[in-house]
C-alpha positions as CSV (number, residue, x, y, z in Angstrom):
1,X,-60.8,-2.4,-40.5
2,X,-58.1,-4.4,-42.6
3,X,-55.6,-2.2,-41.4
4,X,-56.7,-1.9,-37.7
5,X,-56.5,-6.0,-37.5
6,X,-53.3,-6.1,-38.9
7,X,-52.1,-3.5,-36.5
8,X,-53.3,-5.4,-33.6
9,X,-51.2,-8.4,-35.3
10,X,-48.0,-6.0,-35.4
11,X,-48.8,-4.5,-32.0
12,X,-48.8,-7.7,-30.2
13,X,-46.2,-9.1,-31.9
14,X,-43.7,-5.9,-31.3
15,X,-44.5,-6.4,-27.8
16,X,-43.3,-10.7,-27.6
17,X,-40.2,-10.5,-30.2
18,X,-37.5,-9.2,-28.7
19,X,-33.1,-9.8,-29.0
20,X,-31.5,-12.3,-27.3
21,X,-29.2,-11.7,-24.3
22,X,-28.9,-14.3,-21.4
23,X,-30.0,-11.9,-18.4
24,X,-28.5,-14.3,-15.7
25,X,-24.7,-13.6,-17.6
26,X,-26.3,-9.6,-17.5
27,X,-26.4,-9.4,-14.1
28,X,-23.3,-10.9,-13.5
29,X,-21.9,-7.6,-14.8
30,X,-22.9,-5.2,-12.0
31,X,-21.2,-4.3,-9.7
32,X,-21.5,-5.1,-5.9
33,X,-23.9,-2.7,-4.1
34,X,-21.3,-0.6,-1.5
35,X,-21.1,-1.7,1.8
36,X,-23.1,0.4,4.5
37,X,-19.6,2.0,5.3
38,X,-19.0,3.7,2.2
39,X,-22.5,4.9,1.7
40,X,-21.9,6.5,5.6
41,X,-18.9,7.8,4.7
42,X,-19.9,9.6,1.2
43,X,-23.0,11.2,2.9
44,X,-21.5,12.7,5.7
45,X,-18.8,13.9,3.1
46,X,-21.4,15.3,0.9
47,X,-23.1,16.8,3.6
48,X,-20.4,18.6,5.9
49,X,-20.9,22.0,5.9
50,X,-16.7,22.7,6.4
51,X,-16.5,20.6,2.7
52,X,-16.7,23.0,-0.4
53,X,-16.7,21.3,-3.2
54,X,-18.1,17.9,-2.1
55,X,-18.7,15.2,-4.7
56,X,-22.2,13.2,-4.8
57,X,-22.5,9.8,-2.4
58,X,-22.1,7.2,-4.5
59,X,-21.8,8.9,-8.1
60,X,-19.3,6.6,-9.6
61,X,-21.4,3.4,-8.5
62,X,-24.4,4.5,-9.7
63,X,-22.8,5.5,-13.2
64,X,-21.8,2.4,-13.7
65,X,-25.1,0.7,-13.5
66,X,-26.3,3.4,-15.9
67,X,-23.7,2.1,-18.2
68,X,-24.2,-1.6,-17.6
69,X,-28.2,-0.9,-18.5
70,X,-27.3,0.8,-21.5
71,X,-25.1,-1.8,-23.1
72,X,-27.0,-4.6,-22.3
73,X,-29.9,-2.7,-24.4
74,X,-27.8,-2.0,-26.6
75,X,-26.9,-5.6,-27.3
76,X,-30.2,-6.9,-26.9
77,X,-31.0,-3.9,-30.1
78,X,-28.4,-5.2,-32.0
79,X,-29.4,-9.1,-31.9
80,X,-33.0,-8.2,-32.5
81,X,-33.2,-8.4,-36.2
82,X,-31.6,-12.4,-36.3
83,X,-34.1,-12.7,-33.7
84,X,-37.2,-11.7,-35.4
85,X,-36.0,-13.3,-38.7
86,X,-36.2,-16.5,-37.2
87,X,-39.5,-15.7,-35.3
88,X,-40.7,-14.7,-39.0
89,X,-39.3,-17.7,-40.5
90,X,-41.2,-19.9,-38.3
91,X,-44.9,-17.9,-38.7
92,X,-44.4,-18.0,-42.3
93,X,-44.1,-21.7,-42.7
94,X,-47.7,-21.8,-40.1
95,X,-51.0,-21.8,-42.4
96,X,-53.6,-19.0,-42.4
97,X,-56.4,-20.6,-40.0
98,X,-59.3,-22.0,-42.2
99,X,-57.3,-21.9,-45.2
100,X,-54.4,-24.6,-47.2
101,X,-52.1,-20.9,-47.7
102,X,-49.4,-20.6,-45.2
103,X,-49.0,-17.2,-43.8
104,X,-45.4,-16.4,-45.7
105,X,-47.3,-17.2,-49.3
106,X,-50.1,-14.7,-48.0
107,X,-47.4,-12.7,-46.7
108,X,-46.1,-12.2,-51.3
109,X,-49.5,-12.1,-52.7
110,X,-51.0,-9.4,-54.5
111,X,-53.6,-6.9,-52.8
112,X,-56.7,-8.8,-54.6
113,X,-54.7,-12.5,-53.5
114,X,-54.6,-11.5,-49.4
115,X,-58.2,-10.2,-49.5
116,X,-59.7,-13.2,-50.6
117,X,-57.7,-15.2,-48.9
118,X,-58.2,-13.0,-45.7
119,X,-61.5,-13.2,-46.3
120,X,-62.1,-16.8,-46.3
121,X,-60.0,-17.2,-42.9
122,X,-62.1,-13.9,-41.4
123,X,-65.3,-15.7,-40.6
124,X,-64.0,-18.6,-38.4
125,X,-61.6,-16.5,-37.0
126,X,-63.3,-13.6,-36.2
127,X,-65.8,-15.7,-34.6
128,X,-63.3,-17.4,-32.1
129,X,-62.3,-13.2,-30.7
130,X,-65.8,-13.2,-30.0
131,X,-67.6,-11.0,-32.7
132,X,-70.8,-12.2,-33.7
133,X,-72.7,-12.8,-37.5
134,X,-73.8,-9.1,-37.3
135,X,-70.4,-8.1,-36.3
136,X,-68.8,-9.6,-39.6
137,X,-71.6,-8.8,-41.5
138,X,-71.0,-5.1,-40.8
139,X,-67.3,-5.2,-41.3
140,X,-67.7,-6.8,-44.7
141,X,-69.9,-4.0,-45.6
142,X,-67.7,-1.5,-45.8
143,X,-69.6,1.1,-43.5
144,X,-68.6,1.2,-40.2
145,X,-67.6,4.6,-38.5
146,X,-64.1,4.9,-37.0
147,X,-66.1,4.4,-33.7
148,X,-67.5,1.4,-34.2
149,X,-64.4,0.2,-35.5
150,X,-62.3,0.9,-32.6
151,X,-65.7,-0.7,-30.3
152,X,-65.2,-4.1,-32.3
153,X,-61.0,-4.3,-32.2
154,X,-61.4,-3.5,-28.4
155,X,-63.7,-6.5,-28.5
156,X,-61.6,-8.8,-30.3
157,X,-58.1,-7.6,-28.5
158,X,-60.2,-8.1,-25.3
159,X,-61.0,-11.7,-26.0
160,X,-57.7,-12.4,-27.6
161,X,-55.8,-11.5,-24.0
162,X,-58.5,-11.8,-21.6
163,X,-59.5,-8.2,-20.6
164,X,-56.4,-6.0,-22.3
165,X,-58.4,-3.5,-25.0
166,X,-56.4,-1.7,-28.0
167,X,-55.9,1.4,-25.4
168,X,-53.7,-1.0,-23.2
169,X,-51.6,-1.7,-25.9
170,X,-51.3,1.6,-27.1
171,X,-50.0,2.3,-23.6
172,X,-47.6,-0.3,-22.7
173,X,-45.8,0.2,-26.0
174,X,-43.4,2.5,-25.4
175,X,-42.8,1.3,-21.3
176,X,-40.1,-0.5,-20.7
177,X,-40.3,-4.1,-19.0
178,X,-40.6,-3.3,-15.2
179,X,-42.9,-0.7,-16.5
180,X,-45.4,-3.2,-18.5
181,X,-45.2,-5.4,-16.1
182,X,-46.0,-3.1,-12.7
183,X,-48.8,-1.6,-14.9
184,X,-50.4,-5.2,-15.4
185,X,-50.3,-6.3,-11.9
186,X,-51.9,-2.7,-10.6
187,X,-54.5,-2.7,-13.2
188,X,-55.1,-6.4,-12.5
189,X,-54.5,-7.2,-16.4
190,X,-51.7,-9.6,-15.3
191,X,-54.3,-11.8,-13.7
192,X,-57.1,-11.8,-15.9
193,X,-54.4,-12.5,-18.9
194,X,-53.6,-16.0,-17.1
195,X,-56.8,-16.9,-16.8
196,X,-57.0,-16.6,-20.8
197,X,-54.1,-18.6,-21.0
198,X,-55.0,-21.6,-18.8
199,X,-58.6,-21.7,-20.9
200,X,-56.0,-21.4,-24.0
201,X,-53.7,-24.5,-22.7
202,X,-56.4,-26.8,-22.9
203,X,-57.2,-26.0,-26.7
204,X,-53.7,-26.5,-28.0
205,X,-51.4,-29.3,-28.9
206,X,-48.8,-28.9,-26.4
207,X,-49.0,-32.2,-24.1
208,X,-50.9,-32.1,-20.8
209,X,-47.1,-32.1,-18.7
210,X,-45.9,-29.1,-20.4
211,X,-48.7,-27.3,-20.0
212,X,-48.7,-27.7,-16.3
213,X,-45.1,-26.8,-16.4
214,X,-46.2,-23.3,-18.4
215,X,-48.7,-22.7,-15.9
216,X,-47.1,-23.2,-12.5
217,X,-43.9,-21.0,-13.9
218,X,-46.3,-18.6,-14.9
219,X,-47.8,-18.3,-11.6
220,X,-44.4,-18.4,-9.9
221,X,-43.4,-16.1,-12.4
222,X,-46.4,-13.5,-11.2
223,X,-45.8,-14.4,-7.8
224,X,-42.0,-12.9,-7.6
225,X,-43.0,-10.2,-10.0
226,X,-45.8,-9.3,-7.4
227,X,-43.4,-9.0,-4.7
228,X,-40.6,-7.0,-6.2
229,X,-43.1,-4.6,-7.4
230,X,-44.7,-4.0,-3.9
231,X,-41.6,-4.3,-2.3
232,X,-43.5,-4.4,1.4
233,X,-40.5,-5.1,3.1
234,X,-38.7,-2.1,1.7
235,X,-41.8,0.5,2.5
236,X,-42.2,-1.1,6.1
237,X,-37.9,-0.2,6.7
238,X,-39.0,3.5,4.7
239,X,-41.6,4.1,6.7
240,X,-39.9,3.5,10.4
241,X,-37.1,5.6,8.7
242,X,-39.8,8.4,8.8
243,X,-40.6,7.6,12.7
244,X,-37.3,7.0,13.7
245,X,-36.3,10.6,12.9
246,X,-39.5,12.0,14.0
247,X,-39.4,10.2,17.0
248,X,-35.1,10.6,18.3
249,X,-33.7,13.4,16.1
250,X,-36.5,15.8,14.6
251,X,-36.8,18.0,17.9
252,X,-33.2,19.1,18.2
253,X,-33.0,19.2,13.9
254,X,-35.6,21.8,14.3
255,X,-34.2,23.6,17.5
256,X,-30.7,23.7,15.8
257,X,-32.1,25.5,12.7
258,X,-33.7,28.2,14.9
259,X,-30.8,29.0,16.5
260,X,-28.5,29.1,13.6
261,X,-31.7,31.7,11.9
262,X,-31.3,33.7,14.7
263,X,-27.4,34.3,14.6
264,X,-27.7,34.8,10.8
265,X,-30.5,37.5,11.9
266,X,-27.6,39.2,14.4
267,X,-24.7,38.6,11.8
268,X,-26.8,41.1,9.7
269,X,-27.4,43.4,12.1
270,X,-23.7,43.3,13.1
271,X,-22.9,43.6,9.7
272,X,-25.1,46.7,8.8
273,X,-23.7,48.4,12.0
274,X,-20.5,47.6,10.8
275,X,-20.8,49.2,7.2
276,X,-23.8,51.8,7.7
277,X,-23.6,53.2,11.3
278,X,-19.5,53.4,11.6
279,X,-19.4,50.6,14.0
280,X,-16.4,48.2,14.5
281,X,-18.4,45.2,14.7
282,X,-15.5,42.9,13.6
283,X,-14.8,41.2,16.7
284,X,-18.9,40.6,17.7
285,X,-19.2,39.3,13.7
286,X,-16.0,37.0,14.0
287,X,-17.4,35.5,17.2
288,X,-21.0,35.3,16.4
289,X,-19.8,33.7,12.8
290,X,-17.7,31.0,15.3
291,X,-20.8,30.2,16.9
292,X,-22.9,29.5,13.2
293,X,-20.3,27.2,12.3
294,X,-20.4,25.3,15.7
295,X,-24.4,25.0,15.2
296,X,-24.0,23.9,11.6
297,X,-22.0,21.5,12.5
298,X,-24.0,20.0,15.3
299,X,-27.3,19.8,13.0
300,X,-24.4,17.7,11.3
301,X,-23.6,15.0,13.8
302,X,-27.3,15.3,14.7
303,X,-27.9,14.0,10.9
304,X,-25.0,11.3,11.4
305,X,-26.1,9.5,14.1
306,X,-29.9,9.3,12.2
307,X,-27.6,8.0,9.3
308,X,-26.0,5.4,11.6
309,X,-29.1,4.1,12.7
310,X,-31.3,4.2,9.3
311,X,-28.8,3.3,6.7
312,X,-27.8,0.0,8.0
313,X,-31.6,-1.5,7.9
314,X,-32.8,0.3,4.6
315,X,-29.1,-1.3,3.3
316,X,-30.2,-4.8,4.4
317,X,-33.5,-4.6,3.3
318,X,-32.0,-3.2,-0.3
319,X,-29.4,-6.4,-0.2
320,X,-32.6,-8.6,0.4
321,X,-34.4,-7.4,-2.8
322,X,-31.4,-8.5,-4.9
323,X,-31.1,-11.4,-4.0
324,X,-34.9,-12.3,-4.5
325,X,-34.5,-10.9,-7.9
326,X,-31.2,-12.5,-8.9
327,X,-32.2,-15.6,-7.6
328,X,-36.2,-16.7,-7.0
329,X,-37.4,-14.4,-9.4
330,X,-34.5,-14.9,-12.4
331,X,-35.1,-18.6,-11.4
332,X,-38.9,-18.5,-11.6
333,X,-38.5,-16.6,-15.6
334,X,-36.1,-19.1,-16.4
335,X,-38.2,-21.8,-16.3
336,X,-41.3,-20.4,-18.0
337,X,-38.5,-19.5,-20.8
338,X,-37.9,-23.4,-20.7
339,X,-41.5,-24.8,-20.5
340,X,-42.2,-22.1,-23.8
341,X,-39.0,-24.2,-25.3
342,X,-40.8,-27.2,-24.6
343,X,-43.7,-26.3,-25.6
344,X,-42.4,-24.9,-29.1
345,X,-40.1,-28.2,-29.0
346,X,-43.9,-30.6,-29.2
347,X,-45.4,-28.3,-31.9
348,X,-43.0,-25.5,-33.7
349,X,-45.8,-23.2,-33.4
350,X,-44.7,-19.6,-33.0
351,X,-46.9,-18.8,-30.1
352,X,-44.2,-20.8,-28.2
353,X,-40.8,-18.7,-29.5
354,X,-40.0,-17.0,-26.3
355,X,-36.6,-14.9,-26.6
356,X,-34.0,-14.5,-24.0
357,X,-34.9,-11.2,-23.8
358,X,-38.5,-11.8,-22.7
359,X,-37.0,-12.7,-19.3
360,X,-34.6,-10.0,-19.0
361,X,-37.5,-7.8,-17.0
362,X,-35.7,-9.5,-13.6
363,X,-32.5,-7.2,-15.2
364,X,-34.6,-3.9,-15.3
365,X,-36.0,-4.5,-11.5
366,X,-32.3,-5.7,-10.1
367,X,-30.9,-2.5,-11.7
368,X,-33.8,-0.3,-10.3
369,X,-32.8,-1.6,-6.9
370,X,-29.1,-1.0,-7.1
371,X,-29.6,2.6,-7.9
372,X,-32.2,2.9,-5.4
373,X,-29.5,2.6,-2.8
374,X,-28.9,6.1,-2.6
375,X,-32.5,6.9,-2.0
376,X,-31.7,6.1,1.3
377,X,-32.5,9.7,2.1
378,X,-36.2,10.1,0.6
379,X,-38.7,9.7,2.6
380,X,-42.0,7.1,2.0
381,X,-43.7,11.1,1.7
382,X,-40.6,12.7,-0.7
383,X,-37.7,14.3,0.0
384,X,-37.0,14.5,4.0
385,X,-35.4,17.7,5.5
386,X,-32.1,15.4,5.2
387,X,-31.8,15.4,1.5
388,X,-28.1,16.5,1.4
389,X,-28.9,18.8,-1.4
390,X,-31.6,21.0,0.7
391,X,-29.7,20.3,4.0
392,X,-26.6,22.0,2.5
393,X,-28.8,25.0,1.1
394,X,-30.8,25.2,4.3
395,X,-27.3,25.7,6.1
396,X,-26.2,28.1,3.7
397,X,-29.2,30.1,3.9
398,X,-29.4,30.2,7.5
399,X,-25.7,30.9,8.2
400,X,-24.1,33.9,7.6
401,X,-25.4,35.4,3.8
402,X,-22.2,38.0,3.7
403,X,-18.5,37.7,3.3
404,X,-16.5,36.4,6.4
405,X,-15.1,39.5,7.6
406,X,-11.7,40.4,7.5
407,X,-9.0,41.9,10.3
């Protein structure tokens, strides 16, 4: 049980202590998102049937935000360790609760030393996660199962957070930011968590105006998160995408293909006559091939003006996401990182070290959104029949599967 307490200690604390990095100065560092020409331009380029060896719409933009998300991690890696010294530095000088041994004495006592000590803070503190008399009384003894162990650290963890068990923890602890966070607001841990705060705030020594401060940016902070995460906006634009080609451009997509299947069906007849029955097809195949290529490249145009029409609102609706995140939501984690400064500023308690890079999940959702720029051709469903991948391959399929022939 020793080992599955100090494990929720380290699990938690892996979680909060993070490097430093300013993410206002790391956003700074992307680059613009293109401009509703360019992505236009490097579609239809992609996606002309005449181009053979096309390069992919927006390839260079997109590997740079890879690279800009990979440094800034890389960074925050490398200023972790000062990070969590200090973080350490500060916990050790706090005392054990119940106890006159601060935790970095504890922290260079002998096995016997901790025990005693831990078992002298156990009682109070167990208590005040919420296990009973019987509860400690059966972890002193010695002879729980594994089961009931795991029932009582899920207890305590639970009353420690506000509803987040050890199995929460265990699975947020490999996510990434935007990850942990979009899991909390679905599973509706993000609320429940802030109620244990507020009923937290009025316990501790932080003065009444800071902890209004904590709260109201906390709530602000949940607020922005919520909508980034939801992005309604962007699924409403996604959605009409879906109608809008359904509704103007689907009927003569589809009429198009059929046609262009039913010259590749007579180029290979022509073409079978041509080598098998001692037919000189070449002049019905060259014409017939002339009229593929004319089809493919009116399913083409077709595609362009859907293009026109789509990319221009899912571009502004992109553009709109950005600047909420750069600038309401970055805003709204900036000042919960201040009110935790002033909060740890009134006490030095280490509850209150919040690192730079605990408001760097505003980074991970701005970056999501720059790449997601060239999702512009995924439907709210999957992949629409306008992917240029499968669009190319569809045309390739359906056009002619030999050789061009030859005078």
């Amino acid at each position: 049980m020793k080992k599955m307490l100090f494990s929720i200690v380290m699990l938690t604390t892996a979680m909060s202590v993070k490097a430093q990095v300013t993410p206002e100065a790391w956003i700074a560092q992307f680059p613009e998102l293109p401009s509703i020409n360019q992505i236009i331009t490097e579609d239809k380029a992609y996606r002309n049937p005449e181009n053979e060896d096309p390069e992919i719409p927006l390839k260079d933009f997109l590997e740079s935000v890879e690279g800009i998300m990979k440094s800034g991690a890389e960074m925050m890696g490398k200023m972790g360790e000062s990070d969590l010294l200090h973080y350490k530095n500060v916990l050790y000088r706090e005392k054990v609760p119940g106890t006159n041994v601060t935790k970095g004495q504890m922290a260079h006592m002998s096995k016997d030393q901790q025990e005693r000590v831990a078992k002298q803070a156990m009682k109070g503190q167990l208590a005040q996660y919420g296990l009973s008399e019987a509860d400690i009384k059966r972890m002193q003894s010695g002879k729980m199962s594994q089961a009931e162990q795991q029932a009582l650290a899920n207890k305590m963890m639970k009353n420690m957070t506000g509803g987040m068990d050890m199995n929460d923890v265990r699975f947020m602890q490999n996510m990434t930011d935007k990850e942990r966070v979009q899991f909390m607001q679905m599973s509706g841990l993000a609320e429940s968590t802030t109620a244990k705060m507020k009923e937290d705030m009025k316990k501790s020594k932080v003065s009444q105006t800071t902890a209004k401060r904590i709260m109201g940016a906390v709530e602000e902070m949940e607020h922005t998160t919520k909508r980034v995460t939801e992005h309604e906006e962007l699924t409403h634009v996604m959605h009409y995408g879906d109608s809008l080609w359904n509704r103007k451009y689907k009927a003569k997509d589809e009429a198009l293909h059929k046609r262009l299947g039913q010259l590749a069906a007579k180029l290979e007849e022509l073409w079978v006559g041509h080598m098998d029955g001692g037919k000189d097809n070449r002049a019905a195949l060259k014409a017939v091939e002339a009229q593929a290529k004319q089809v493919k490249l009116e399913i083409w145009e077709n595609e362009n003006a859907y293009y026109a029409e789509y990319i221009p609102m899912y571009h502004r609706e992109i553009g709109a996401l950005l600047d909420y995140v750069k600038g309401t939501m970055m805003s709204a984690y900036r000042s919960w990182k201040s009110a935790y400064d002033q909060a740890y500023k009134e006490t030095k308690e280490a509850q209150w070290m919040l690192s730079e890079a605990q408001i760097t999940q505003p980074v991970e959702f701005y970056a999501g959104f720059l790449g997601a720029i060239a999702d512009y051709n995924v439907k709210v469903s999957g992949k629409t029949p306008l992917d240029p991948d499968d669009a190319r391959q569809a045309r390739d399929t359906d056009g002619n599967p030999y050789d061009s022939v030859e005078e």
